[in-house]
SETORMI-77009 format. One line per field, with one value per residue (C-alpha): residue number from 1; residue in three letters; x, y, z. Coordinates in Angstrom, 2 decimals, always signed. Layout:
BEGIN
num = NUM/...
residuo = ALA/...
px = X/...
py = Y/...
pz = Z/...
end
This chain:
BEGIN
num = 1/2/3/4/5/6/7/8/9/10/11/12/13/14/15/16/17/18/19/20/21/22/23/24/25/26/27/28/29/30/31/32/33/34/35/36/37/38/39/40/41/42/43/44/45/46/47/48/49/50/51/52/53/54/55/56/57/58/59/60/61/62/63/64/65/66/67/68/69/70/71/72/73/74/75/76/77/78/79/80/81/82/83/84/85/86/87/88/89/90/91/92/93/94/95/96/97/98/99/100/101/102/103/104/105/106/107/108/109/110/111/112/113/114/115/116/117/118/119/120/121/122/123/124/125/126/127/128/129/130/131/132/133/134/135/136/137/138/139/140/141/142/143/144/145/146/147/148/149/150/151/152/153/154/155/156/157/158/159/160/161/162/163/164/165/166/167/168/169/170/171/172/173/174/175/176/177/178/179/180/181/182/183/184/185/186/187/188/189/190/191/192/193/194/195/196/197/198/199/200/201/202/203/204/205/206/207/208/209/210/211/212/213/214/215/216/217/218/219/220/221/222/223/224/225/226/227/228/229/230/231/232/233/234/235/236/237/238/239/240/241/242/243/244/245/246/247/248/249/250/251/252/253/254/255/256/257/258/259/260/261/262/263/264/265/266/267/268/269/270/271/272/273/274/275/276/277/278/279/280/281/282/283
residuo = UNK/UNK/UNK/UNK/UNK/UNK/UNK/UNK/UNK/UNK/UNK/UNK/UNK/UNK/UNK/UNK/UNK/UNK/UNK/UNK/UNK/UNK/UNK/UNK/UNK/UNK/UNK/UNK/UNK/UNK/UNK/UNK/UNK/UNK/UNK/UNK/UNK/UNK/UNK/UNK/UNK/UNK/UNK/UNK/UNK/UNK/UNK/UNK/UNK/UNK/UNK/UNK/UNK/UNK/UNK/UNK/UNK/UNK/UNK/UNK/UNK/UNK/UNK/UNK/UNK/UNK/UNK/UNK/UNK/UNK/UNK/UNK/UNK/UNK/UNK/UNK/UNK/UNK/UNK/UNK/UNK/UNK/UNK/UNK/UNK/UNK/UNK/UNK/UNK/UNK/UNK/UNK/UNK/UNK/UNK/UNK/UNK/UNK/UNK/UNK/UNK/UNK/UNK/UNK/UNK/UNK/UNK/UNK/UNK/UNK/UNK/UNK/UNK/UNK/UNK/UNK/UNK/UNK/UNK/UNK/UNK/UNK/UNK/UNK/UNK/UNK/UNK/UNK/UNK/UNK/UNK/UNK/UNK/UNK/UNK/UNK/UNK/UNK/UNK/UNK/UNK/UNK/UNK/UNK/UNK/UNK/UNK/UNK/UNK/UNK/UNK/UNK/UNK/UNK/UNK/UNK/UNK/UNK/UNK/UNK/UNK/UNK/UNK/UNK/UNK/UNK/UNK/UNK/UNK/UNK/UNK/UNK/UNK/UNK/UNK/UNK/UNK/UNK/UNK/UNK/UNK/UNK/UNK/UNK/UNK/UNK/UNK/UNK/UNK/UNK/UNK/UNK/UNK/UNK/UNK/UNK/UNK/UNK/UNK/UNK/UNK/UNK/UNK/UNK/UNK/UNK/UNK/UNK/UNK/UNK/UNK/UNK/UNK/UNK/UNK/UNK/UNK/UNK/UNK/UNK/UNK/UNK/UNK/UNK/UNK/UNK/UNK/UNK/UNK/UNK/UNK/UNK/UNK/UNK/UNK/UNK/UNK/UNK/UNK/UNK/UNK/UNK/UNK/UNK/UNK/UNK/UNK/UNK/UNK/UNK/UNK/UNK/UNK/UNK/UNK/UNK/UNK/UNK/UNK/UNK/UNK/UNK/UNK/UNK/UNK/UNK/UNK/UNK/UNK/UNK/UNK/UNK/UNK/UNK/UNK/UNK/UNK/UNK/UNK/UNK/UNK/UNK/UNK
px = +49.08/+50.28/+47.21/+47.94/+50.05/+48.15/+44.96/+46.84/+48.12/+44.37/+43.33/+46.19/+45.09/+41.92/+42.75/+45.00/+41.95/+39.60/+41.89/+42.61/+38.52/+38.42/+41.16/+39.75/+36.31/+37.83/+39.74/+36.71/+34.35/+37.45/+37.73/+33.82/+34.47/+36.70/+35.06/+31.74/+33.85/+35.52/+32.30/+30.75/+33.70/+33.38/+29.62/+30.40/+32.86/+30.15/+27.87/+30.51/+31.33/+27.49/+26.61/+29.40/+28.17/+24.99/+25.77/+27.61/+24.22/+22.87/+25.42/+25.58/+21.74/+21.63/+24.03/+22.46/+19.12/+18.94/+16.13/+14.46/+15.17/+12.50/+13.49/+15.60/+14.55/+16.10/+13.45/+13.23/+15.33/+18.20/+16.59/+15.93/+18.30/+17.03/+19.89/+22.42/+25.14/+25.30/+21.61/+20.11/+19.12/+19.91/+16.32/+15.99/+13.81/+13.95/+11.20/+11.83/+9.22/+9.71/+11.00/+11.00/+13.87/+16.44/+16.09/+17.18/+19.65/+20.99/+20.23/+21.94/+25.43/+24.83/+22.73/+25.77/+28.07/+25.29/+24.86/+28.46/+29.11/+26.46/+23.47/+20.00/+18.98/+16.87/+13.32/+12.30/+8.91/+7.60/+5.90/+2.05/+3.12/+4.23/+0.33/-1.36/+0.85/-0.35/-3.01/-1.02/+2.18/+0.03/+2.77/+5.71/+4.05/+2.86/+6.62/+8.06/+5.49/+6.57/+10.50/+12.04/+14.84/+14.99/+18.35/+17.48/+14.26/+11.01/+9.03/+7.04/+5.84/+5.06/+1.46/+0.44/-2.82/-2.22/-5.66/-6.51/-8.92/-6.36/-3.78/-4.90/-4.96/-1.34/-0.55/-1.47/+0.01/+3.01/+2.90/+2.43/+4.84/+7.46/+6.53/+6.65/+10.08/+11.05/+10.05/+11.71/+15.16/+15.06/+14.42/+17.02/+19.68/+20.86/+20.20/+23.20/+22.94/+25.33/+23.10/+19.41/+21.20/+21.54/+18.54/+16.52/+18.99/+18.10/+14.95/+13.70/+13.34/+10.87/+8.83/+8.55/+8.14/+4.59/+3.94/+3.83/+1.25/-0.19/-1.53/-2.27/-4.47/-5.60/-6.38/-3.56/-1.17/+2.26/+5.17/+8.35/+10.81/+11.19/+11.63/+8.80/+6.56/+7.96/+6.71/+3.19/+2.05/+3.46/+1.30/-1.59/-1.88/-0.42/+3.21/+6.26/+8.80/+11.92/+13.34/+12.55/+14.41/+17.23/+17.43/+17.41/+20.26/+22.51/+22.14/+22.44/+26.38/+24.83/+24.55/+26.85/+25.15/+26.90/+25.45/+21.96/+20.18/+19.25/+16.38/+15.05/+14.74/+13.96/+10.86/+9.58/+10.35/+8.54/+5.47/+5.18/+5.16/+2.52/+0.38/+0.79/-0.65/-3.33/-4.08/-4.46/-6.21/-8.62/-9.06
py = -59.54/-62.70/-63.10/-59.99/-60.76/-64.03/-61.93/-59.45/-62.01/-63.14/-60.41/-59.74/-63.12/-62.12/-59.02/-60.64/-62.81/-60.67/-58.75/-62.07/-62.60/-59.14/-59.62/-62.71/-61.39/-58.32/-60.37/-62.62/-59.53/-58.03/-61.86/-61.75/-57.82/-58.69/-61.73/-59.91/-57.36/-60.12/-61.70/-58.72/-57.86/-61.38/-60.66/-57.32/-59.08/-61.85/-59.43/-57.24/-60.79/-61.27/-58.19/-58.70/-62.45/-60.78/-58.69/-60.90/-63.16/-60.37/-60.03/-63.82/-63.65/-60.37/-62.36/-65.92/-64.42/-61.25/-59.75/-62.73/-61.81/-59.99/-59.00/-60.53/-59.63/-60.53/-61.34/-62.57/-61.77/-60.77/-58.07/-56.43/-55.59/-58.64/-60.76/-62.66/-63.95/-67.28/-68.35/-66.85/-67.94/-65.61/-66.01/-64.89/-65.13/-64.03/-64.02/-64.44/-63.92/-67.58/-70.82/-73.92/-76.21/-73.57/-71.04/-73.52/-74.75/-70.91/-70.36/-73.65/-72.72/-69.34/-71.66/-74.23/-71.23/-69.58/-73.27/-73.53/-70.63/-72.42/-70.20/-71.65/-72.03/-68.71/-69.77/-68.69/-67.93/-66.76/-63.52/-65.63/-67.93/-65.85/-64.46/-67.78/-69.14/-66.52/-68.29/-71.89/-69.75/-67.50/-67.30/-66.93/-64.46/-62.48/-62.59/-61.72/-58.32/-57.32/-57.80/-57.41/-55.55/-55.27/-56.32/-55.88/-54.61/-53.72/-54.73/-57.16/-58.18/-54.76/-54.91/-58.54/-59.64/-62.93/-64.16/-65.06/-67.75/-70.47/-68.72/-70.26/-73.56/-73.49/-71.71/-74.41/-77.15/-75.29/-74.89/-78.56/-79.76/-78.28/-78.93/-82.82/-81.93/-80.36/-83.34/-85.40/-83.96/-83.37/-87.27/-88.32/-85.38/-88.09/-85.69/-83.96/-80.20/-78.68/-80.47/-78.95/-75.60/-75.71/-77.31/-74.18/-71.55/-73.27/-73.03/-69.98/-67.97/-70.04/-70.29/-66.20/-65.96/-68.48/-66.29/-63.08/-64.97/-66.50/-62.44/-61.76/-64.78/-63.20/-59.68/-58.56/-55.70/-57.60/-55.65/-57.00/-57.78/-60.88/-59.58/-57.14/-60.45/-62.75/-60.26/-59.57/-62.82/-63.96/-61.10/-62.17/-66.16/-65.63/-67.24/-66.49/-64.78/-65.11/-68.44/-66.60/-63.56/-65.33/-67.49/-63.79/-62.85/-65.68/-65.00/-61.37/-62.44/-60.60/-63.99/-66.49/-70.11/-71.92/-69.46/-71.07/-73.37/-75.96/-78.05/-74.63/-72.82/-75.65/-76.39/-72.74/-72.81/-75.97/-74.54/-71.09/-73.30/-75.74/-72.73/-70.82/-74.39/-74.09/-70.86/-71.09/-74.54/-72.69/-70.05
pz = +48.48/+46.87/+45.05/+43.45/+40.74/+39.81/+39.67/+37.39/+35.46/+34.70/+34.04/+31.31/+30.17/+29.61/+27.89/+25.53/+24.97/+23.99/+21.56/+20.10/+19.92/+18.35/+16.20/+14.23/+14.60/+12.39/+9.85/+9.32/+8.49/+6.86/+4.51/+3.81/+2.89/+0.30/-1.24/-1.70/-3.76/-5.79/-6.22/-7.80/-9.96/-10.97/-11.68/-13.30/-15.85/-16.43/-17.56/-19.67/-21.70/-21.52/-23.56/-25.89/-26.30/-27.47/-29.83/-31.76/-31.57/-33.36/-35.73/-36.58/-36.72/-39.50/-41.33/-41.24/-41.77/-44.05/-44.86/-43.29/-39.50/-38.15/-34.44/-31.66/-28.69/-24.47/-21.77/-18.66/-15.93/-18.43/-19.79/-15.93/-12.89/-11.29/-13.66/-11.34/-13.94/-11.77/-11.53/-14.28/-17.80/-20.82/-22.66/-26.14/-28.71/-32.42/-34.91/-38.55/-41.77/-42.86/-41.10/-43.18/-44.05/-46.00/-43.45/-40.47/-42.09/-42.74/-38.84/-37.95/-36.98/-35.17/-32.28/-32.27/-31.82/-28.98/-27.50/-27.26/-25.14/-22.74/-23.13/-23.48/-27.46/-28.70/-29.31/-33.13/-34.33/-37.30/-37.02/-37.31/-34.95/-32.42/-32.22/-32.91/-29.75/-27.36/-26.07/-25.53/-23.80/-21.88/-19.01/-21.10/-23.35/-20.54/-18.70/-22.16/-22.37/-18.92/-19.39/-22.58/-24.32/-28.08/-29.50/-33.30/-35.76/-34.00/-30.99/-31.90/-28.30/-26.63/-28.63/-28.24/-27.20/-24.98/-24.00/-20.31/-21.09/-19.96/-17.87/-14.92/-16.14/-17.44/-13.95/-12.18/-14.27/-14.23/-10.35/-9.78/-12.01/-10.45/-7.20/-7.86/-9.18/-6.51/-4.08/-6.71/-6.68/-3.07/-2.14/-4.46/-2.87/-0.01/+2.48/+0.42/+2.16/-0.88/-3.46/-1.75/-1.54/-5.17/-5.85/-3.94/-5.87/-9.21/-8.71/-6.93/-9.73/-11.62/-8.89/-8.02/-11.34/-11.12/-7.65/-9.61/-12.23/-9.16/-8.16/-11.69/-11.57/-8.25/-9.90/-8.59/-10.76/-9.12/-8.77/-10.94/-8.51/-7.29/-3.27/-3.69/-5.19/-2.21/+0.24/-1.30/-1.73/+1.82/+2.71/+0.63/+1.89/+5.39/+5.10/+6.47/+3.24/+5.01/+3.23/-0.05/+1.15/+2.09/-1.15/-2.90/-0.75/-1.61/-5.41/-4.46/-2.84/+0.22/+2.47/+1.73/+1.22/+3.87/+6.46/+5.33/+7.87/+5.11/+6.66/+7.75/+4.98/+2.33/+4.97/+4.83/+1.03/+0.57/+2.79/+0.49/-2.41/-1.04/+0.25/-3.31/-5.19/-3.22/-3.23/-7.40/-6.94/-5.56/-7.87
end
């Protein structure tokens, strides 16, 4: 009997306990809850300023230009619902009837103002150049075809002809390179986990975006998504997609980065990468 109370008192203890256990369990799920929301407010009101940033690029441009400006035109990830105002780059490009000195000079202060507001420069072409470069910018020309959005005058990348002649070439250049910079930056990191996070979140994108030219290469139609394109070609060469997925995720706000086992994932990441070079070496 005088057990009792002690082993009521335990088990009291242990109640209390596990409500306690519950209790933070709840407020941490209730925390991440309410910082995924902020986060994609915060990402909602990047992209609000984002379009607004735009269309005074256009304006700027009409005005610089005149009769000169041809079309502006967004591409890349912008231009799709895979855009993650953190991570990715706001690509545009605007072609013009003539180029030379007086016309840059006119164009001059809009891409100080667009620089300024830390977006990439807009890559001009005159309307012949942007066909005799087709064959030289195979990959970009190909990516520009498959995602844009006209901002102002006509499309005047819907209808090009981008040769295939040396696709595979630049794809492979383009796959190495970045793979030596990848070894590069992660070398010189000092084992810095916050600095390789960054460095695989930076980077990601750019290399989907060679594994979706890596199954055109393969005579492959790829799909446009950069999850759908992790998963196919993991499919296709036999590696494991999950460090890609959960790269996605973290730009996504659904996984936050901390959760990420670093060495883990950057060694699957590196493998895919290593398997993909490969894979178009051998092409």
């Amino acid at each position: 009997m005088a057990g009792a109370p002690a082993a009521a008192g335990a088990q009291v203890e242990a109640g209390a306990a596990a409500e306690v256990s519950v209790g933070e369990a709840a407020s941490a799920g209730l925390a991440e809850a309410v910082l995924a929301v902020a986060e994609r407010a915060e990402a909602g009101k990047k992209r609000m300023t984002f379009d607004k940033d735009l269309n005074q690029l256009v304006e700027r441009l009409t005005r610089a230009c005149g009769d000169n400006l041809v079309s502006v035109v967004l591409h890349g990830s912008a231009a799709s619902d895979d855009f993650h105002p953190e991570f990715s780059d706001v690509n545009t490009l605007a072609v013009v009837n003539e180029l030379g000195l007086s016309a840059m000079q006119a164009i001059s202060s809009v891409v100080v103002w667009w620089t300024g507001l830390k977006y990439p420069p807009p890559l001009f072409f005159t309307s012949r150049e942007l066909h005799a470069v087709a064959d030289v910018y195979a990959i970009e020309m190909l990516d520009i075809k498959a995602r844009h959005r006209i901002l102002h005058g006509k499309d005047v990348v819907q209808n090009l002809e981008v040769p295939m002649a040396l696709h595979r070439v630049q794809l492979e250049h383009e796959i190495r390179t970045k793979l030596l910079l990848l070894r590069q930056h992660y070398m010189g990191s000092a084992k810095d986990e916050a600095r390789i996070r960054h460095l695989m979140l930076d980077s990601v994108s750019s290399f989907l975006a060679l594994f979706r030219h890596t199954l055109i290469a393969m005579g492959e139609a790829p799909p446009h998504h950069k999850r759908d394109v992790a998963a196919r070609i993991a499919a296709r060469l036999g590696f494991d997609p999950l460090p890609l997925e959960q790269l996605l995720q973290v730009r996504e706000h659904t996984l936050r980065a901390e959760e990420l086992n670093v060495d883990q994932v950057f060694t699957g990441y590196l493998r895919a990468i290593e398997q993909v070079a490969q894979a178009v070496d051998a092409l």
